[in-house]
N, C-alpha and C positions, 0 to 999 in steps of 0.2 A: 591837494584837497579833494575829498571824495565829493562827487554831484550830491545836492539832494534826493533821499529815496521817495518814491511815490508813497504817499497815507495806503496803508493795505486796505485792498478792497475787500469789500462784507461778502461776509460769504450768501451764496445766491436765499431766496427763501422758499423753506422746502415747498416743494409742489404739493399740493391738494389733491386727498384720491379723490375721483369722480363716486358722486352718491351713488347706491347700487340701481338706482331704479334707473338712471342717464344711462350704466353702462349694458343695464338689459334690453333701453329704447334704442340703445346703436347695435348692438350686439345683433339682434331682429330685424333693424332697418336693413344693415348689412346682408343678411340673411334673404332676407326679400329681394334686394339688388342682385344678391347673385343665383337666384330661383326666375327672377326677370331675364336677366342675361343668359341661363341656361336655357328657355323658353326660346329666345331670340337666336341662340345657337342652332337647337332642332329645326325652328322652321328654317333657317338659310341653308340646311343640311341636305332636308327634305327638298326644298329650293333649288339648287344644287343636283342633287340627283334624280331630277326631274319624278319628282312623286306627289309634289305641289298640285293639286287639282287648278286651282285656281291661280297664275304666278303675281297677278297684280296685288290680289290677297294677301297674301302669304309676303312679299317683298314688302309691305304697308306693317304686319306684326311683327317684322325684324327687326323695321327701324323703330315702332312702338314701344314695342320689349325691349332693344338694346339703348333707347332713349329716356325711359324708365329703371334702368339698372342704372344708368349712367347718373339722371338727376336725384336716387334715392342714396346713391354711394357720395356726390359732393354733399346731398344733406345728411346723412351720418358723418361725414366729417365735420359738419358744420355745427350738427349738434355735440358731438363728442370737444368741438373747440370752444362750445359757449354761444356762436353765434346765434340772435334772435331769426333769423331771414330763416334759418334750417325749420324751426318747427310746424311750419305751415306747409312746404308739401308736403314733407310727412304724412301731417294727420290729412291731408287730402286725399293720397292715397292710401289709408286706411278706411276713411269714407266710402270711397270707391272698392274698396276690397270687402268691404261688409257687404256694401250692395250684391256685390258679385257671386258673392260666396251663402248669400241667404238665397239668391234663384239659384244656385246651383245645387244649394241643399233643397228648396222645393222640389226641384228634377228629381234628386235625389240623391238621397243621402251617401255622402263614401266621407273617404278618414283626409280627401285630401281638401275638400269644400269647408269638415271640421277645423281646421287644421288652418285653415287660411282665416276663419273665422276669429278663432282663437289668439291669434298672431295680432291680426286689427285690432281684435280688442285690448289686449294686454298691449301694445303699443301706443294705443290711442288715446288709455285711460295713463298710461305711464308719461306723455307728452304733459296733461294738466297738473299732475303729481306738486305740487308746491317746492319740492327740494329741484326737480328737472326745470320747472319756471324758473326758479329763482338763480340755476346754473346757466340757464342761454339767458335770462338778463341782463344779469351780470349784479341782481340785488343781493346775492349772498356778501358780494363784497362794498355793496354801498351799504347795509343796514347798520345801524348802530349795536357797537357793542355795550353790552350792560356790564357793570362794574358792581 
């Protein structure tokens, strides 16, 4: 006599693309993480071949900048996974990048002060977005469907 066969199992359920405005808020965060980390590269470079004016300085924005690359890359993963915890640094260092980037444009104007402007914002307006809420909540898939 043959064993009983296993009930076949269901096949998986297809995966969900992510909404496009999620994939542009991680796309960016990513992009920032590794603009941070290139940041934090130079100065330990500079660091390193003794051109640092100041070494205490300079050691203080490596760990900043690579502590920053670091925390904005778990929260793009975080947000590309749905977790709610991810959208709060985020938009706090977007907060922070506005600030930064509106004194740097009073100093003066260049394309890199626009440019970090522009990122904050389109990130930070892309975190309240209703479809990006409702994908780190996890309301997409509690809402009721209508019939």
């Amino acid at each position: 006599m043959n064993p009983p066969r296993p009930a076949p199992a269901s096949p998986p359920a297809p995966a969900r693309r992510p909404h496009p405005a999620l994939v542009v808020v991680c796309v960016l965060t990513f992009l920032e993480a590794a603009v941070a980390a290139g940041f934090g590269v130079a100065w330990a470079v500079d660091l390193v071949a003794g051109e640092a004016v100041l070494a205490a300085a300079s050691v203080f924005l490596v760990l900043v900048a690579l502590g920053v690359a670091l925390l904005l890359t778990a929260a793009g993963r975080g947000l590309w996974r749905g977790r709610r915890w991810a959208r709060s640094p985020v938009m706090m260092w977007q907060v922070l990048l506005v600030v930064l980037a509106v004194g740097w444009l009073g100093a003066e104007v260049s394309p890199g002060a626009v440019a970090a402007l522009v990122v904050a914002l389109v990130v930070g307006v892309g975190l309240l977005l209703p479809p990006v809420v409702a994908a780190t909540t996890g309301a997409d898939e509690a809402a009721p469907t209508r019939t």
